[in-house]
MIMI-484954 format. One record per residue (C-alpha): residue in one letter; z, x negated, y negated. Coordinates in steps of 0.02 Angstrom, whole numbers, plus 50000, padded with zeros to 5 digits. Example, Ala and Ser with C-alpha at 12.3 -4.5 7.8 and 13.67 -1.06 7.14 Angstrom:
NODE   residu       Z       X       Y
NODE        a   50390   49385   50225
NODE        s   50357   49316   50053
// end
This chain:
NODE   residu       Z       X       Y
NODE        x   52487   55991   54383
NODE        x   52350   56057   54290
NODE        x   52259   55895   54291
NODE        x   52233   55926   54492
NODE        x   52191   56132   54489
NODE        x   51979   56137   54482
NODE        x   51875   56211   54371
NODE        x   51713   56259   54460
NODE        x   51536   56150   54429
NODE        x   51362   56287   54412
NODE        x   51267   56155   54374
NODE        x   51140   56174   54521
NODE        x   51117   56340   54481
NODE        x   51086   56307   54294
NODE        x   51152   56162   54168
NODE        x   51170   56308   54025
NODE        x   51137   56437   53919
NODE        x   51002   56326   53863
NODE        x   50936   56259   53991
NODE        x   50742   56278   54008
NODE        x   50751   56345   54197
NODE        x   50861   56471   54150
NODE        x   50728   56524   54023
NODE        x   50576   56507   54103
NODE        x   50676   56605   54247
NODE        x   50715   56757   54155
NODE        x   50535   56748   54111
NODE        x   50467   56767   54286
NODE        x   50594   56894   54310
NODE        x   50495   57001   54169
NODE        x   50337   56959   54246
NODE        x   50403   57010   54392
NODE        x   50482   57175   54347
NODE        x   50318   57225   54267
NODE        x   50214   57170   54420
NODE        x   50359   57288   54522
NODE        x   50313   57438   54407
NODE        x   50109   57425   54410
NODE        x   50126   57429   54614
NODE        x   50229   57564   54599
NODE        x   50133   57675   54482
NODE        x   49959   57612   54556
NODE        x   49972   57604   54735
NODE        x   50154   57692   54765
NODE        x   50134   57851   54681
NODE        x   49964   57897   54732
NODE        x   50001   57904   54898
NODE        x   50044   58102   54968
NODE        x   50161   58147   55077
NODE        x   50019   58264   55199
NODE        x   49890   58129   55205
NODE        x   49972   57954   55221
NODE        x   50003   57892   55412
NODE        x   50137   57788   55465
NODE        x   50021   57609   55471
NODE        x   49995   57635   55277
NODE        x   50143   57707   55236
NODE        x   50242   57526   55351
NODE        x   50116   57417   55264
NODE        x   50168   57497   55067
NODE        x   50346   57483   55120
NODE        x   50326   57312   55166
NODE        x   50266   57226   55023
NODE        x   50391   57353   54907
NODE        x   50542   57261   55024
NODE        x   50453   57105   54977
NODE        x   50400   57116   54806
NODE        x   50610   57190   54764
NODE        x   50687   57070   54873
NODE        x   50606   56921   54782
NODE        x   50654   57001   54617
NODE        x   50846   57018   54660
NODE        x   50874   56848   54735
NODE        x   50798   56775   54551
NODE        x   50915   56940   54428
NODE        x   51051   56911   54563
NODE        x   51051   56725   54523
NODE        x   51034   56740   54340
NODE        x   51173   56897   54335
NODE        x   51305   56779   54435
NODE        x   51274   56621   54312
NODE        x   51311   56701   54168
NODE        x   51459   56817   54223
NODE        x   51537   56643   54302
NODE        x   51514   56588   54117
NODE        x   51592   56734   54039
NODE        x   51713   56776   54165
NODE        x   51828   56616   54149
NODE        x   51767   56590   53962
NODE        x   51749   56753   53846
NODE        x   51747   56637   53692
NODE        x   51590   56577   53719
NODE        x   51467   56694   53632
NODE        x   51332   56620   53659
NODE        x   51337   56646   53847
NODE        x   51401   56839   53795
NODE        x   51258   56854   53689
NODE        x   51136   56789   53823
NODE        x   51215   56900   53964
NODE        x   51196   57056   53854
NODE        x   51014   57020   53830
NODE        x   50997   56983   54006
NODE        x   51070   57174   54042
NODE        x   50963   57237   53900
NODE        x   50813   57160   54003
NODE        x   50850   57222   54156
NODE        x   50844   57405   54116
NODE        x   50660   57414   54179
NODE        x   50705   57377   54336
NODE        x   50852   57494   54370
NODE        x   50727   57623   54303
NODE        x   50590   57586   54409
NODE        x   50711   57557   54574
NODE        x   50758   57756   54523
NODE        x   50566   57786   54518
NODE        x   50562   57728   54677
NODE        x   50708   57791   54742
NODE        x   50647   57967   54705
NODE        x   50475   57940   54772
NODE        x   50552   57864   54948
NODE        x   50666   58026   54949
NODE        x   50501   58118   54946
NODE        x   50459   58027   55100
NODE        x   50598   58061   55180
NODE        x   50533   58164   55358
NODE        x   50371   58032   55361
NODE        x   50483   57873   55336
NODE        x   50582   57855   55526
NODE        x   50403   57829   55599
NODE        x   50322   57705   55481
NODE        x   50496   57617   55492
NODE        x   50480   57602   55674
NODE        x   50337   57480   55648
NODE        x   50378   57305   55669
NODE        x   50378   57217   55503
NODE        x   50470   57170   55329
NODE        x   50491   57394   55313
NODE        x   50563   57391   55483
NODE        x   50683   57259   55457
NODE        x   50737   57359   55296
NODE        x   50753   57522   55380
NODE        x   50919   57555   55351
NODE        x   50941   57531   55158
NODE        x   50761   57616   55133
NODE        x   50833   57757   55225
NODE        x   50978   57756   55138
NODE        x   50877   57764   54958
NODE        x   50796   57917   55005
NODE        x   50955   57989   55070
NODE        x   51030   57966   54899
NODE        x   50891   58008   54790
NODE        x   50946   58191   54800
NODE        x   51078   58142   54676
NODE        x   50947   58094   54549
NODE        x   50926   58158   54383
NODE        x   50769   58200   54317
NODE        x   50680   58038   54284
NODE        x   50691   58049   54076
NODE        x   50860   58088   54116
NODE        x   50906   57954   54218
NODE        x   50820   57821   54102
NODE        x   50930   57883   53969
NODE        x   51073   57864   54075
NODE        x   51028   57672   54110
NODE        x   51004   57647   53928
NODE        x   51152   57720   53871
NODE        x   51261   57624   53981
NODE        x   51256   57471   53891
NODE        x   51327   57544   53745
NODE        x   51441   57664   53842
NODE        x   51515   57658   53986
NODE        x   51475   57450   54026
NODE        x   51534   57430   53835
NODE        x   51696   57519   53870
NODE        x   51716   57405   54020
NODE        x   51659   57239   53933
NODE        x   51815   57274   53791
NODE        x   51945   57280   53913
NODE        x   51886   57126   53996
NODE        x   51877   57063   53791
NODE        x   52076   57103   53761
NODE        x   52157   57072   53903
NODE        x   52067   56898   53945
NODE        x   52100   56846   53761
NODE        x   52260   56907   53719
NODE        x   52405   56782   53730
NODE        x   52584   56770   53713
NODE        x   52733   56657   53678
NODE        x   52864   56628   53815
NODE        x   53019   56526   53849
NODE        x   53014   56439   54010
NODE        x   53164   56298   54054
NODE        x   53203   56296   53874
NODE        x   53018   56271   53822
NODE        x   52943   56404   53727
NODE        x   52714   56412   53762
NODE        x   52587   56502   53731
NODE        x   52525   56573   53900
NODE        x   52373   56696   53932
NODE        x   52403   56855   53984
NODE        x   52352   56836   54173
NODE        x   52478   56675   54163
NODE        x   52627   56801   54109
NODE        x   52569   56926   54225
NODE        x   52588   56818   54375
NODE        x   52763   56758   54329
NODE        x   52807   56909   54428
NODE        x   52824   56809   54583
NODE        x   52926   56668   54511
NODE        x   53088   56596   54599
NODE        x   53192   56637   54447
NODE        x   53260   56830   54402
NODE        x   53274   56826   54225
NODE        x   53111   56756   54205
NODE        x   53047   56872   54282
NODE        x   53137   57004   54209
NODE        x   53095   56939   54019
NODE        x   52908   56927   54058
NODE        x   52899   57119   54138
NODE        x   52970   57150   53988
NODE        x   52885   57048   53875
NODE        x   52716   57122   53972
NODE        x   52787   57316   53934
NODE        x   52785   57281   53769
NODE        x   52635   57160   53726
NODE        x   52539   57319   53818
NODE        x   52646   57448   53742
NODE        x   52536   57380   53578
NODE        x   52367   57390   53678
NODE        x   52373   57548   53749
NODE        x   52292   57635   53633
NODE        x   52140   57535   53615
NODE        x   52147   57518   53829
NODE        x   52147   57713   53820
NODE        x   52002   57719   53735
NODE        x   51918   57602   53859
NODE        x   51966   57706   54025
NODE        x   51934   57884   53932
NODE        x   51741   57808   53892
NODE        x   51725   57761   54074
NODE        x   51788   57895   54164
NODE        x   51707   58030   54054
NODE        x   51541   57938   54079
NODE        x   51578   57951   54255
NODE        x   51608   58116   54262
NODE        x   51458   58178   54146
NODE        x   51336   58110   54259
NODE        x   51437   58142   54435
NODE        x   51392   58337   54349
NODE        x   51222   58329   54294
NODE        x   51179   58233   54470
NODE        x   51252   58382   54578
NODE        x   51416   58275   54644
NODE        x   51535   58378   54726
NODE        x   51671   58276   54645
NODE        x   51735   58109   54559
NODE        x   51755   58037   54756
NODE        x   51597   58086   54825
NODE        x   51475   57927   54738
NODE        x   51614   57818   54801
NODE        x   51629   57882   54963
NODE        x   51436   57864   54989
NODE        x   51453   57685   54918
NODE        x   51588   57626   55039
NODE        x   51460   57713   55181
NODE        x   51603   57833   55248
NODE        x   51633   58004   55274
NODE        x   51784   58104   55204
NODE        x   51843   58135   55371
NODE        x   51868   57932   55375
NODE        x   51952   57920   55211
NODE        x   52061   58083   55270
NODE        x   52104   57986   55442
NODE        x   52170   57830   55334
NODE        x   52253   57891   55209
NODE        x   52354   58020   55319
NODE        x   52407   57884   55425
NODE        x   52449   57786   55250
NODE        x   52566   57942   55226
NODE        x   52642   57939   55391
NODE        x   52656   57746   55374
NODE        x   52747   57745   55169
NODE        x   52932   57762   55256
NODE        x   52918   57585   55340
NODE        x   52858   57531   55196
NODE        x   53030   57592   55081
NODE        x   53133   57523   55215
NODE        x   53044   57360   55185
NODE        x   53073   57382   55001
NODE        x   53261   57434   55023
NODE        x   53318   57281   55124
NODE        x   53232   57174   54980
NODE        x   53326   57240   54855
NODE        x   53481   57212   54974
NODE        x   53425   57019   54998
NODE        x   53412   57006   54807
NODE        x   53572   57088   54762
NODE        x   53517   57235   54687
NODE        x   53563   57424   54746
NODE        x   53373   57470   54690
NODE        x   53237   57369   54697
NODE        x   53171   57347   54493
NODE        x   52986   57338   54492
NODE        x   53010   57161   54407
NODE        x   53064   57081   54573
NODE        x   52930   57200   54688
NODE        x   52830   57007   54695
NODE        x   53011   56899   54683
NODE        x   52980   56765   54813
NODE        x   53127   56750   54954
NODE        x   53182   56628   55093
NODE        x   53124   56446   55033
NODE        x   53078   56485   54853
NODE        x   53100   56331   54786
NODE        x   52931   56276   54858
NODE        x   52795   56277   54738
NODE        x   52611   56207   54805
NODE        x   52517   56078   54739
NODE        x   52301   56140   54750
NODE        x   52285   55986   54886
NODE        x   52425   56054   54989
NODE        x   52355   56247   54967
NODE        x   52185   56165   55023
NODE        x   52267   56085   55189
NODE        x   52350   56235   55234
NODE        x   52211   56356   55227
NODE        x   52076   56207   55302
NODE        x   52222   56179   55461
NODE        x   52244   56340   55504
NODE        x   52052   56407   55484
NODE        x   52021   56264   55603
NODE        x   52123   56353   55738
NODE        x   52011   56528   55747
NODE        x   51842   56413   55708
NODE        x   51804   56228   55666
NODE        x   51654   56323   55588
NODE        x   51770   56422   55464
NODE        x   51861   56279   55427
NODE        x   51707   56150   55393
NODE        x   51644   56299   55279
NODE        x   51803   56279   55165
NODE        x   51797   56125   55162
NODE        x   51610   56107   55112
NODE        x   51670   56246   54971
NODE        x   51829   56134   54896
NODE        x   51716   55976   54928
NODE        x   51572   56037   54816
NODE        x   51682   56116   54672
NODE        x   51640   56303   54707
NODE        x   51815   56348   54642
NODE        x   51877   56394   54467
NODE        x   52057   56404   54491
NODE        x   52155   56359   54347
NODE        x   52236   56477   54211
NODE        x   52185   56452   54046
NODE        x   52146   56574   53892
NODE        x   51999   56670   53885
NODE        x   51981   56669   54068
NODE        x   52014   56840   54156
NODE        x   52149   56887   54266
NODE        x   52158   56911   54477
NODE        x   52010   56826   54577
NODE        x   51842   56852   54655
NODE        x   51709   56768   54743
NODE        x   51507   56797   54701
NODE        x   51360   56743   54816
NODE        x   51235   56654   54738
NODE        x   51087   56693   54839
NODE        x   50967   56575   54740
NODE        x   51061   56404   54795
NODE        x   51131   56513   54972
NODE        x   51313   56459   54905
NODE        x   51453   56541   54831
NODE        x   51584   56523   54684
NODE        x   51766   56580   54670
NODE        x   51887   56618   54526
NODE        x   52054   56618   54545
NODE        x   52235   56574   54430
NODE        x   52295   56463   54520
NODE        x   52478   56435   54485
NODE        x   52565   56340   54643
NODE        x   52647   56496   54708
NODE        x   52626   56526   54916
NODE        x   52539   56711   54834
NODE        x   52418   56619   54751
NODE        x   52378   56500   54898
NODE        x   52326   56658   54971
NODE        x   52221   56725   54866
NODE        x   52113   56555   54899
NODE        x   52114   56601   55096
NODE        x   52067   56798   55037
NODE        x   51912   56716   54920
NODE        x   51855   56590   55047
NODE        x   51854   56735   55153
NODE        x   51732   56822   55061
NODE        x   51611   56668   55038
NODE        x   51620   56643   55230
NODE        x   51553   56818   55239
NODE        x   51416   56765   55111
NODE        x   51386   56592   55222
NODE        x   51370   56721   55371
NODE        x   51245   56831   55286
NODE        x   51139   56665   55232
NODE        x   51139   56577   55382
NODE        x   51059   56745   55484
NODE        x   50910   56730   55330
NODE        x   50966   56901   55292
NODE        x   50872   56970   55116
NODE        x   50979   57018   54959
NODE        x   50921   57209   55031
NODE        x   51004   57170   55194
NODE        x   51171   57125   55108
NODE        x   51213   57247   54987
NODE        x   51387   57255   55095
NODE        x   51490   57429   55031
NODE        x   51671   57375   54988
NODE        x   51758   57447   55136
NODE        x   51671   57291   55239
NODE        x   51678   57181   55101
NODE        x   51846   57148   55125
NODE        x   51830   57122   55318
NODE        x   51813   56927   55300
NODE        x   51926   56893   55159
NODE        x   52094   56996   55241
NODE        x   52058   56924   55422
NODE        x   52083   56765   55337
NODE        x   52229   56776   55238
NODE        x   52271   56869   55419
NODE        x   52225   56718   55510
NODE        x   52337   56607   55393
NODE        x   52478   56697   55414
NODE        x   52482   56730   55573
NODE        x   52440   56555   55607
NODE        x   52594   56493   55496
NODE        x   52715   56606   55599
NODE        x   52691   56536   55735
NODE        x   52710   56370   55688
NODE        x   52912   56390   55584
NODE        x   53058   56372   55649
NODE        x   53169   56377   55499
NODE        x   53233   56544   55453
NODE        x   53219   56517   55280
NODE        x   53047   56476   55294
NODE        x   53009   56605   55429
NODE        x   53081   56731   55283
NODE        x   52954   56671   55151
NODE        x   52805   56688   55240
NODE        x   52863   56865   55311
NODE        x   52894   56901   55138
NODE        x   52721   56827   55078
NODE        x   52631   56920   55226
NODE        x   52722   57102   55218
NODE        x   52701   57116   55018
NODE        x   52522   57081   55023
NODE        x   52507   57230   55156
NODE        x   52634   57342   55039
NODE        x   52510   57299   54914
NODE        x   52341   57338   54997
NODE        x   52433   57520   55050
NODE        x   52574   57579   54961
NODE        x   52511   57535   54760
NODE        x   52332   57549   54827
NODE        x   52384   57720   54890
NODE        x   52465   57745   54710
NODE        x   52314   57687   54663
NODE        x   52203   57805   54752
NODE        x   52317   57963   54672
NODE        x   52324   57897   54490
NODE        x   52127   57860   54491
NODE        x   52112   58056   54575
NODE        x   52217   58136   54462
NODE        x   52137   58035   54299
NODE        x   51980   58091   54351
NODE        x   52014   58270   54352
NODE        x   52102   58264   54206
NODE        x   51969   58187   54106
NODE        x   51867   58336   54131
NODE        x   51959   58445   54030
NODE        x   51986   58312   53869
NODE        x   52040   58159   53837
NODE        x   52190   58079   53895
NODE        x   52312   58013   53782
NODE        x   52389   57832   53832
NODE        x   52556   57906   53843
NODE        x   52472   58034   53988
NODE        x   52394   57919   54058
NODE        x   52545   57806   54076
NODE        x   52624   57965   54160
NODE        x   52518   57983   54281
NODE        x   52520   57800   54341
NODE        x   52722   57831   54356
NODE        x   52690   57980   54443
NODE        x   52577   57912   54583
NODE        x   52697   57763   54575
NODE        x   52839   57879   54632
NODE        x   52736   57960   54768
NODE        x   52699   57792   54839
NODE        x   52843   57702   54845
NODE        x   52977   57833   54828
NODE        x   53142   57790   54871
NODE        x   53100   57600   54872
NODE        x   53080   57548   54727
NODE        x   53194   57601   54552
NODE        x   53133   57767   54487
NODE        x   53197   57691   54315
NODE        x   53124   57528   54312
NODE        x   52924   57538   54372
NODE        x   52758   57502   54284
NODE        x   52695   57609   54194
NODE        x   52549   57514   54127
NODE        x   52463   57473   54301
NODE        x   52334   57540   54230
NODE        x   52281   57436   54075
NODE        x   52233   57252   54137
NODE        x   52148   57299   54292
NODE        x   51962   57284   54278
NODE        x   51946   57392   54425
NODE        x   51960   57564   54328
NODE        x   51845   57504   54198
NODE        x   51666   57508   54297
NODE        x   51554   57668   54284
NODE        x   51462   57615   54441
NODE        x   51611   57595   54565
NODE        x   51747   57727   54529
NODE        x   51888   57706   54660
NODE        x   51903   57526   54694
NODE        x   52079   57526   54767
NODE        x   52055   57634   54960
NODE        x   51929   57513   54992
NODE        x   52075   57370   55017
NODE        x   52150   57474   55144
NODE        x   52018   57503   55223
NODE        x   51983   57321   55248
NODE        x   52169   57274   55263
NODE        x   52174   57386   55427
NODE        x   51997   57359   55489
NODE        x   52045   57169   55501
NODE        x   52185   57196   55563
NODE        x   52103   57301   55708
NODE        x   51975   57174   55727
NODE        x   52094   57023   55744
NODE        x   52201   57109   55888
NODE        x   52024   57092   55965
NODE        x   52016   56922   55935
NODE        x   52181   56913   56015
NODE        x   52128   56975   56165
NODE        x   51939   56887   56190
NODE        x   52001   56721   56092
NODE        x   51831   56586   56040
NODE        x   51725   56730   56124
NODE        x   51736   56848   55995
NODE        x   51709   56737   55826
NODE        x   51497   56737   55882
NODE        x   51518   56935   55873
NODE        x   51624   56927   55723
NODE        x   51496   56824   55633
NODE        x   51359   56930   55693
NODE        x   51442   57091   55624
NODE        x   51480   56994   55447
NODE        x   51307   56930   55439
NODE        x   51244   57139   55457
NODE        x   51360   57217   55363
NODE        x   51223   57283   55242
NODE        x   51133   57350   55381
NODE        x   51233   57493   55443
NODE        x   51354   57638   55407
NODE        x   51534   57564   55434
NODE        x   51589   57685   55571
NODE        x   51415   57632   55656
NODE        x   51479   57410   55631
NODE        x   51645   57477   55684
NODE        x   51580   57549   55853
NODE        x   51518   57381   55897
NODE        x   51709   57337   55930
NODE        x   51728   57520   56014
NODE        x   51825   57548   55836
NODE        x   51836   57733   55802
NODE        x   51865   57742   55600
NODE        x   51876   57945   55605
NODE        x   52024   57929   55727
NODE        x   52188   57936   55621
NODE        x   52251   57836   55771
NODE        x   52145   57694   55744
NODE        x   52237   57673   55582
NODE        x   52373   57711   55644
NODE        x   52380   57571   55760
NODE        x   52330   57443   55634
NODE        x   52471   57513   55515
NODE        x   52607   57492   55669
NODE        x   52558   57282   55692
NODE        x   52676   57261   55548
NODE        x   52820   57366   55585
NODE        x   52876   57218   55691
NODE        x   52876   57093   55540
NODE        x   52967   57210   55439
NODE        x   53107   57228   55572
NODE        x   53110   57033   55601
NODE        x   53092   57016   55398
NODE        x   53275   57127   55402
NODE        x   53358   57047   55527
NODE        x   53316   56871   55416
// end
């Protein structure tokens, strides 16, 4: 099987780590930076806030735009390459090596985008007229304003230079070790008689396989293999979080949420709206959970068969028949959609098969220097993982969106709650799109299973998510946390989540340790952001619903500007109101009607 699963080709983009573009690249990218800082210093911060007009201050702003958006589509470039490398390969030091120097060297420029982050904020009553001019500072106005809105966060420069410099050996360190011992670590395992050696992501993802005591021996197998991590993992999430923390406090942060919260480009009465209706929503959700356990003969539901496939398990998916599915059923919302994927399996953009050294889960990245993208992926023939590959393609049609309007790497720097727009429609198009097409009760069951677990996963353990990350957070800020605490507090926020549906005795108590996504000191919270886009597309495609082929133009339009706008101001577009709990609400009460059909299966 593993002769057919793809391993991606970044050869356009760069042949390797030695490869003379890639050099003389990072090269220009100096000259650049430099060339970045002199306009600043020379022509930038000369200019005073009580003399300059609105025709200079356009005309400044315009080649600034310029000058930054040239430099990110060449770091952008150069950054993807070499975390594609490293990502699906962390024994290859010499593409480590060249990816730390690469974040050593771009240090200048994250000081010099604060320098002139601080100045804009300066400029802050002048800028709404000189960005009323047509040109490049008008077509930027948004994420300009948005600079200067956030430079009140700053530290003092010296500060924040320190800060940038310290986060290679800090806080990004902390990060990079997790990555380090979970992508390397492997384990032995008895499958069908046959003992192998399987990465950990590979064990991990036996949690969805047809058979109940292999899935039982690999939860525990993972308990334990982590059991002898945790300490070391500890260590990692303490570093991050106290980082966080430290400079959430010397930047004048009301809290641990309030960065993220300005990140995602929503308000806390948003993020109340959602997660109360989560609340309200959490007792469908157990029900759900209950009549699994039922269907599997168990009086509680053991968090070792939470993934356990039902109804026609015995299927497993070749990559060619994952690729027909998701290509058939794209083609029935857009021929567009559908070509795209296509074009994307065609051309070898995907990295999907499970080997050591290669990190767990999935993700897509834009490329912006060859306007393509690339997905990762462990791709292991389960109907789970075949949607994962409709979730990343999603993303890269967002990217294809964003490319084909000419928007600038400025104009895309999407926050996560819309990130995920593109990539949950599409698994939600899939789905939907398979559902109406069965007839067999077994196989109606799987996909119902397939389709409500993903949703119990983007809310219920995203909500547990949510509290564990909260409750770390404020934690940290009285001392470190001990593994064993930390563990706690995962169960904890486990039991407030899924309550009654799920065995109190048998749950995971080391969620915690081989997710990346509590490991970055530059996006805390990356969990309410899935919600957010599980809902919002789920909102959005009872629109499409209703207007059919006339709505995929506006869709396209909103993917292709979702760096250009608050995401209650996108949502609007679709007379979406994201402060109204009911909004969510509504979303939330679309799959009430598959878990009632899933019981009576």
């Amino acid at each position: 099987m593993t002769d057919t699963i793809p391993r991606w080709d970044l050869s356009n983009i760069y042949i390797g780590v030695e490869d003379p573009q890639l050099a003389l690249d990072l090269s220009i990218l100096k000259d650049e930076t430099i060339a970045l800082t002199r306009f600043f210093e020379n022509d930038l911060l000369p200019v005073q806030t009580d003399q300059v007009t609105p025709e200079i201050l356009s005309k400044h702003l315009g080649h600034l735009v310029d000058l930054t958006n040239t430099i990110y589509t060449r770091s952008g470039t150069i950054g993807s390459y070499l975390h594609g490398l490293t990502s699906t390969n962390s024994f290859d030091k010499a593409a480590e090596q060249l990816q730390s120097q690469f974040q050593i060297g771009m240090l200048p420029l994250r000081n010099v985008n604060m320098r002139i982050a601080a100045w804009l904020g300066k400029f802050a009553d002048q800028l709404p007229a000189a960005l009323a001019i047509p040109g490049a500072a008008h077509e930027h106005a948004f994420i300009l304003l948005e600079e200067a809105k956030q430079s009140q966060f700053l530290m003092t420069e010296l500060e924040e230079e320190l800060a940038n410099e310290l986060s290679l050996s800090g806080g990004s360190a902390w990060g990079d070790l997790q990555g380090t011992l979970t992508s390397q670590k492997q384990v032995e395992f008895e499958i069908d008689g046959k003992k192998e050696t399987l990465p950990l992501p590979a064990l991990i993802n036996l949690r969805s396989h047809p058979s109940a005591d292999v899935r039982e021996r690999a939860y525990t197998l993972e308990q334990a293999t982590f059991e002898d991590m945790k300490e070391a993992l500890a260590a990692c999430l303490n570093g991050v979080k106290g980082t966080v923390n430290t400079l959430d406090r010397k930047r004048g942060r009301e809290d641990s949420l309030h960065s993220s919260l300005d990140m995602a480009r929503i308000d806390r009465a948003t993020l109340d709206a959602m997660i109360g209706a989560i609340q309200d929503a959490l007792p469908m959700f157990r029900s759900y959970f209950q009549a699994k356990a039922k269907l599997l003969g168990f009086e509680k539901l053991p968090w070792w068969s939470l993934f356990a496939p039902l109804g026609s398990v015995d299927k497993t998916y070749t990559f060619q028949e994952a690729r027909e599915i998701i290509l058939t059923n794209y083609a029935r919302f857009s021929p567009e959609l559908s070509d795209f994927a296509r074009h994307a399996f065609d051309n070898h953009w995907i990295d999907a098969l499970q080997r050591p050294g290669k990190r767990g889960g999935a993700y897509c990245m834009g490329i912006e220097g060859v306007k393509e993208s690339r997905i990762m992926s462990n791709f292991d023939g389960s109907f789970d993982q075949v949607m994962t590959l409709a979730h990343e393609l999603g993303h890269a049609f967002h990217n294809y969106c964003a490319f084909q309007a000419d928007k600038t790497p400025l104009q895309t720097e999407t926050p996560m709650t819309l990130a995920e727009t593109a990539s949950i429609m599409c698994e939600t198009i899939v789905f939907n799109a398979l559902l109406e097409q069965i007839d067999d009760p077994k196989a109606e069951q799987a996909i119902l299973e397939t389709s409500i677990s993903s949703d119990a996963q983007t809310i219920v353990d995203i909500y547990s998510r949510f509290l564990f990350e909260r409750e770390v957070f404020e934690r940290r800020k009285k001392s470190t946390l001990s593994a064993d605490e930390i563990s706690e507090i995962m169960l904890q926020a486990q039991r407030d989540s899924y309550g009654d549906g799920v065995d109190p005795e048998v749950m995971n108590k080391f969620a915690w340790t081989w997710k990346p996504h509590y490991y970055s000191t530059g996006l805390s919270f990356y969990n309410y952001p899935y919600a957010f886009g599980n809902l919002f597309a789920k909102g959005l495609y009872a629109i499409y619903k209703e207007k059919g082929a006339a709505f995929v133009e506006d869709y396209k339009a909103l993917l292709a500007s979702t760096g250009e706008g608050s995401a209650a101001d996108l949502a609007a577009r679709f007379g979406i109101d994201i402060r109204s709990k009911d909004f969510w609400a509504a979303s939330l009460a679309q799959i009430s009607p598959q878990i009632e059909r899933y019981k009576q299966l």
